[in-house]
C-alpha positions as CSV (number, residue, x, y, z in Angstrom):
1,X,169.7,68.8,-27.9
2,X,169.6,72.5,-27.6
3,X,171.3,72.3,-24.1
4,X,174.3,70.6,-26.1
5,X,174.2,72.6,-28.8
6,X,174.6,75.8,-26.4
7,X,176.9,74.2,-24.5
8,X,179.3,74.0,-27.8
9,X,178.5,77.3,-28.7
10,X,179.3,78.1,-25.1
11,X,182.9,76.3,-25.1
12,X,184.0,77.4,-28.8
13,X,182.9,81.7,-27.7
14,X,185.1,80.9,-24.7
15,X,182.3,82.5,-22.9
16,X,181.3,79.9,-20.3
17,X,181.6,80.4,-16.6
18,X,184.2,78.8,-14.6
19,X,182.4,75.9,-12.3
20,X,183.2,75.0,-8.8
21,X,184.1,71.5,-9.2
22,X,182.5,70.3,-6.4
23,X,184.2,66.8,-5.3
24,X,187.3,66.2,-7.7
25,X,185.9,63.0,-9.4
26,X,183.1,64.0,-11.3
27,X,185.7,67.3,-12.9
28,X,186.1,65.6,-16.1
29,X,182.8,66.1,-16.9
30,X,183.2,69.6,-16.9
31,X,185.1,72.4,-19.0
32,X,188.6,72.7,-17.0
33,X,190.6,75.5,-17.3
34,X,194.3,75.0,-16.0
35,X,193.9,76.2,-12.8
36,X,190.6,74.3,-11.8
37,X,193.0,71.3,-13.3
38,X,195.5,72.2,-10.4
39,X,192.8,72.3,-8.3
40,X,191.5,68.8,-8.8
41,X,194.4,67.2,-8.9
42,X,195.4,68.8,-5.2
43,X,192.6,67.7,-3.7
44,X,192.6,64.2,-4.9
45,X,196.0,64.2,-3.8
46,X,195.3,65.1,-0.5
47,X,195.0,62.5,2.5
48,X,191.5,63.7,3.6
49,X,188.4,66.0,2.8
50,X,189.7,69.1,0.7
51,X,188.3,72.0,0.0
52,X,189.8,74.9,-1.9
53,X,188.8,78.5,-3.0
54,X,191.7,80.4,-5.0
55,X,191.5,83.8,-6.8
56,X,193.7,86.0,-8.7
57,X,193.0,89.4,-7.4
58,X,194.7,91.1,-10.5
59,X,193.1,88.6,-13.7
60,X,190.0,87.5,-11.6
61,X,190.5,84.1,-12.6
62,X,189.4,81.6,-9.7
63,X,188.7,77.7,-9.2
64,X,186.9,76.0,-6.7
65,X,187.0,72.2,-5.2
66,X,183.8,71.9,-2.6
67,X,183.9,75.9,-1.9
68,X,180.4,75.4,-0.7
69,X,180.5,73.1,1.6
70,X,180.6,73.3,5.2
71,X,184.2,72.6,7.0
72,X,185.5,72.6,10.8
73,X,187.1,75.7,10.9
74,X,189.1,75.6,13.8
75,X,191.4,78.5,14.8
76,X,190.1,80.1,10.7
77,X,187.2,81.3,12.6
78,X,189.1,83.9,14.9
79,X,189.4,86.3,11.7
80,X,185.8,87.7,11.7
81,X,186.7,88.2,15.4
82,X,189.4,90.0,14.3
83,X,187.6,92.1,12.0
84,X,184.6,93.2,13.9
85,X,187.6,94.4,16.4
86,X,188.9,96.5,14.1
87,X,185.5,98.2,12.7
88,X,184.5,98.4,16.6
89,X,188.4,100.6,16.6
90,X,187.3,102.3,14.0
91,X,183.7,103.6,14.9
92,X,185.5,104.3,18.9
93,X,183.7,101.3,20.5
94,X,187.0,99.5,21.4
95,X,190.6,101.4,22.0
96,X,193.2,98.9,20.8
97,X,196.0,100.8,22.7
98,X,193.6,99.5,26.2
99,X,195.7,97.2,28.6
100,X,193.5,93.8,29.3
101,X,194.5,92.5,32.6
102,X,194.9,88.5,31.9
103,X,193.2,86.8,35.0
104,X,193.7,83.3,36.1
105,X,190.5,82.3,34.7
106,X,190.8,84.1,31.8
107,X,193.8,81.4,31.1
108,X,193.0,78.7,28.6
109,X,194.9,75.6,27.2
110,X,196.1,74.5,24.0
111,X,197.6,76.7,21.3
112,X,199.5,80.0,22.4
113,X,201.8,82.1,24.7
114,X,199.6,84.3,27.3
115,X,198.9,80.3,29.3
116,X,202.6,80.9,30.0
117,X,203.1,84.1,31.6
118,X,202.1,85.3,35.3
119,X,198.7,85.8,36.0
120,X,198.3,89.6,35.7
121,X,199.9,90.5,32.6
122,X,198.7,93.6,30.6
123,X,198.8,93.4,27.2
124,X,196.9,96.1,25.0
125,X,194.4,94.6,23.0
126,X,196.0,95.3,19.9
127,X,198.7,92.5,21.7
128,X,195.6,90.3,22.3
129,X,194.6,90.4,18.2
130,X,197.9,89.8,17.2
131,X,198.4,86.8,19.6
132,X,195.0,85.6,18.3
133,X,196.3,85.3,14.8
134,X,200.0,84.9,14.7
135,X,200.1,82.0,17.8
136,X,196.5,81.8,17.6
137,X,196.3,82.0,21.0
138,X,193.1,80.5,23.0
139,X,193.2,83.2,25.9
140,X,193.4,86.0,23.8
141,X,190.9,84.4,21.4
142,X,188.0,84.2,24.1
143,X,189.3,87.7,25.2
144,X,188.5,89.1,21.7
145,X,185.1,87.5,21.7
146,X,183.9,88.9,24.7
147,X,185.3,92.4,24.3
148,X,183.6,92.2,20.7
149,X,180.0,90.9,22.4
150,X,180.4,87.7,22.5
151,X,179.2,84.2,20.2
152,X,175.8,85.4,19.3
153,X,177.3,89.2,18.6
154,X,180.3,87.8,16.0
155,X,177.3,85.3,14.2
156,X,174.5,88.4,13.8
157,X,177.9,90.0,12.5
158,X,178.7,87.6,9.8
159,X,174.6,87.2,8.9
160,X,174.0,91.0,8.6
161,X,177.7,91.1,5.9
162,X,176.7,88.5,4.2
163,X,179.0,85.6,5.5
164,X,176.4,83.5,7.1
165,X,178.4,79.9,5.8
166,X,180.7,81.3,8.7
167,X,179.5,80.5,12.3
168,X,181.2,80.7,15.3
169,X,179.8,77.7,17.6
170,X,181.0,78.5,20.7
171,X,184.7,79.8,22.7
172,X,187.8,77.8,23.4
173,X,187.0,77.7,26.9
174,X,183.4,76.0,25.9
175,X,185.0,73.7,23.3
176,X,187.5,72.2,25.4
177,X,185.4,71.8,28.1
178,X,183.5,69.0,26.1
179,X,186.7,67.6,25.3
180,X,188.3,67.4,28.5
181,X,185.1,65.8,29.3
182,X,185.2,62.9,27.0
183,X,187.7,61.0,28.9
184,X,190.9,62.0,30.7
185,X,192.9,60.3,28.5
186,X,191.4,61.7,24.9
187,X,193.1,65.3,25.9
188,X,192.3,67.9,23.7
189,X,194.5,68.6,20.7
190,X,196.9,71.2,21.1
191,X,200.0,71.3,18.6
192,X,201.7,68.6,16.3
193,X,204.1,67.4,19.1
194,X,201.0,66.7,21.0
195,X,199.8,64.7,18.4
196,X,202.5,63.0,17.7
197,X,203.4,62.3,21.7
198,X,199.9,60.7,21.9
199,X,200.4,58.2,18.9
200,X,203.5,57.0,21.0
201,X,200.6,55.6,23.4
202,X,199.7,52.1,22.4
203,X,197.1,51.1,25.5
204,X,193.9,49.9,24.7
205,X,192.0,52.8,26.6
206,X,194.3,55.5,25.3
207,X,193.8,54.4,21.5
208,X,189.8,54.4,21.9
209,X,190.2,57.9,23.5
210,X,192.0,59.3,20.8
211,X,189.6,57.6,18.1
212,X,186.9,59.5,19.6
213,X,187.9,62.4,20.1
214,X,189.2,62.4,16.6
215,X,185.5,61.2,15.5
216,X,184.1,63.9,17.5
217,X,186.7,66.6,15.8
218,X,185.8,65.4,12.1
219,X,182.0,64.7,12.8
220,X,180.4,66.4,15.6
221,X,179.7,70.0,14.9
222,X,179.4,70.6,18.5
223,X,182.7,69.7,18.8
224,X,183.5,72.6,16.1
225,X,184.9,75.9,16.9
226,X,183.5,77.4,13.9
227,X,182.0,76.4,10.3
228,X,183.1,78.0,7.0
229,X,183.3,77.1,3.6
230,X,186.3,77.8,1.3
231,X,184.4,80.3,-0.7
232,X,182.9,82.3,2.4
233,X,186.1,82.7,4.2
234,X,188.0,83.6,0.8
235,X,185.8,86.6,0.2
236,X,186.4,87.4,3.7
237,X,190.2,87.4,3.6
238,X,189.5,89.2,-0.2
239,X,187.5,92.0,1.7
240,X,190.6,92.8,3.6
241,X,193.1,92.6,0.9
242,X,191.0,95.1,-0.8
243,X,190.2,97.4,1.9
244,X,186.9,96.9,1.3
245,X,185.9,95.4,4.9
246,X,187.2,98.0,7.2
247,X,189.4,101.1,6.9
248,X,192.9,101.2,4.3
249,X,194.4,101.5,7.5
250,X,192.6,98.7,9.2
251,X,192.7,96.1,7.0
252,X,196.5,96.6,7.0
253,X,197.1,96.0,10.5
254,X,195.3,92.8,10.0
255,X,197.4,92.2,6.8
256,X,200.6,92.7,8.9
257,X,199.3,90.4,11.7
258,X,198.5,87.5,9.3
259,X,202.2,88.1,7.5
260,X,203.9,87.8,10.8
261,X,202.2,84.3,11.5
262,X,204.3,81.8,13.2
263,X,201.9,78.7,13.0
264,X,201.5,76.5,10.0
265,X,205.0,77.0,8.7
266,X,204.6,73.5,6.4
267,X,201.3,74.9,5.1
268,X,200.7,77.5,2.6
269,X,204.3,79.4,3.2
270,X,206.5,76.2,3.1
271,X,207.4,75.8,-0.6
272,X,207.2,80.0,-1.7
273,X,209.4,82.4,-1.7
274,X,207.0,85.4,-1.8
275,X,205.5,86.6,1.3
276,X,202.3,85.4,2.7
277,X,199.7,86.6,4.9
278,X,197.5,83.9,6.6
279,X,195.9,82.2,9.4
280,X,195.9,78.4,10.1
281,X,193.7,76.5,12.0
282,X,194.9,73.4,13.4
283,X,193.2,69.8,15.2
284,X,196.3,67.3,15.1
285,X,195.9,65.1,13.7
286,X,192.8,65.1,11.5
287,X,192.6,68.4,10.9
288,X,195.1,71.6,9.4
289,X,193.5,75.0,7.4
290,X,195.1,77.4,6.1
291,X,193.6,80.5,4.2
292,X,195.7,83.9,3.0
293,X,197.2,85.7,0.7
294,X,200.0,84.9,-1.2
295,X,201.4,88.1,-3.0
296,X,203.0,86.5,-5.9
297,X,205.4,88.4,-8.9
298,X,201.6,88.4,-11.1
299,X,199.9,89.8,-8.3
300,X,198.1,88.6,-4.9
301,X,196.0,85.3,-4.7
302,X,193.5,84.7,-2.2
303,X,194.0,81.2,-0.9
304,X,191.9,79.4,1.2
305,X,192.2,75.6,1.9
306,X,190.7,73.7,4.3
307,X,191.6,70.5,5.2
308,X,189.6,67.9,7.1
309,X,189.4,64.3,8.1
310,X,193.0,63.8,7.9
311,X,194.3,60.0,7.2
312,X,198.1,59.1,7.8
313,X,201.2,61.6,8.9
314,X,199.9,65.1,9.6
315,X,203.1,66.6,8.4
316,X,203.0,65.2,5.4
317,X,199.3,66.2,4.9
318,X,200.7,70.0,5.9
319,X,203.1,69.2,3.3
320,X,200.3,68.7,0.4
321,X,199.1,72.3,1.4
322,X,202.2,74.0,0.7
323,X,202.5,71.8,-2.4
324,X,199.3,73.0,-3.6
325,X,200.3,77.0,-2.7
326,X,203.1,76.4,-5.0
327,X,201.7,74.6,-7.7
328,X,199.4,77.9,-7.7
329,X,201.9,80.4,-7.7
330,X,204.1,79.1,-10.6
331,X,200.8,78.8,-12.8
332,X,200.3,82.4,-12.3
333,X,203.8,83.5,-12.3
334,X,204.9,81.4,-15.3
């Protein structure tokens, strides 16, 4: 009785906490504000496991759908990479202006551009970083990890700052190794047109193939990239908005990579008008992330939404993303 009678107390001082709603169902038992109900509706909406971590960096105000739990990550994991980079710049233990000599077997599949130049190019490393974000390219990404110390170096990173719900598992090289040893016919994902060329396959083997693999991509952490949680990777990408995480100048390099992204243009960017710095991470077709910040007319929102265990059309599943981005934004801006 006393619990109750607090709780009204609570709800009539407007005092209460906002709650992370945890899985979208059980919201209504809870006191909603109308961005938590944005929220909740979103995720039901959306054709697989959501989960969401959105603050207003001006009012404070945030809302949560499964912020806690743990998601594949995919390419979202190469932004700690990116940060220790730049706080390795910063303290003289890495020269971004270096030129990285791109070997044959430095070359690795799936997303990006480097896989498509001659063996020998030179790119500084600042080129490698921005690659990593804005094509989120796998060469450059296992390039960053090594030059920064590799796996076990980037997790006692995140552990000592307080971001240990983010782990990198392993490099691109490592993870599509196990795919590519599944089956030959269960290649690895690699873009939406992938995707959607493989559906165009109708043989028996070729659908079992691409059925495990998929299992493996929603269920088998060691098939994982990386782990986060909405919440985790939303102070992360916060850190940097403030200029908390690394230098003023720093953090807006990083800011400036993520706002010249070229992936994920049906994700959080697709329905705004208002520019948007952000990094997707992409498994066609079960699987499309996409955390940021969206600098809206009331101010910059730290988005983060993660989207796993995809049902149905991919696109249209990118779609809901952007859908939700701008259902946030006019809430804010109204």
């Amino acid at each position: 009785m006393k619990t109750v009678v607090a709780l009204v107390l609570g709800l009539a001082a407007g005092i209460l906490p906002s709650v992370d709603s945890g899985t979208p169902d059980v919201a209504q038992d809870k006191p909603l504000g109308g961005l938590q109900k944005i929220l909740d509706a979103q995720a039901v909406g959306f054709p697989g496991r959501a989960g969401i971590w959105v603050k207003h960096l001006t009012t404070g105000e945030e809302g949560a759908v499964r912020a806690d739990e743990t998601f594949n990550s995919a390419s979202v994991i190469k932004i700690p990479v990116l940060v220790i980079a730049f706080q390795m710049a910063e303290r003289g233990a890495i020269d971004l202006d270096e030129r990285i000599e791109i070997r044959k077997d430095d070359i690795r599949g799936g997303s990006g551009v480097f896989r498509y130049h001659d063996v020998g190019l030179r790119p500084t490393f600042r080129d490698v970083l921005m690659q990593m974000v804005i094509t989120s390219d796998n060469t450059a990404t296992d390039l960053a990890i090594a030059k920064v110390g590799g796996v076990a170096r980037v997790n006692a990173w995140l552990k000592e700052n307080d971001y240990g719900a983010l782990r990198l598992v392993q490099t691109t090289g490592d993870l599509f190794a196990k795919y590519n040893a599944l089956t030959p016919a269960a290649d690895p994902p690699s873009r939406p047109e992938a995707a959607s060329a493989r559906s165009r396959r109708s043989s028996p083997d070729s659908t079992r193939a691409e059925a495990d693999r998929n299992g493996k991509t929603n269920a088998d952490r060691a098939f994982w990239l990386g782990e986060i949680t909405p919440r985790a990777i939303g102070r992360m990408i916060e850190a940097i908005e403030k200029k908390t995480i690394a230098s003023a100048a720093s953090c807006e390099a990083m800011l400036r990579m993520m706002r010249a992204q070229q992936a994920g243009q049906r994700r959080l960017n697709h329905f705004l008008t208002v520019p948007v710095a952000h990094k997707t991470g992409d498994f066609p077709p079960v699987l499309a992330n996409d955390v940021g910040v969206i600098y809206a007319r009331s101010g910059a929102i730290v988005v983060a939404f993660l989207g796993n265990e995809i049902r149905g059309n991919y696109g249209e599943a990118e779609d809901k993303i952007g859908r939700a981005a701008q259902a946030i934004v006019e809430y804010f801006d109204k």
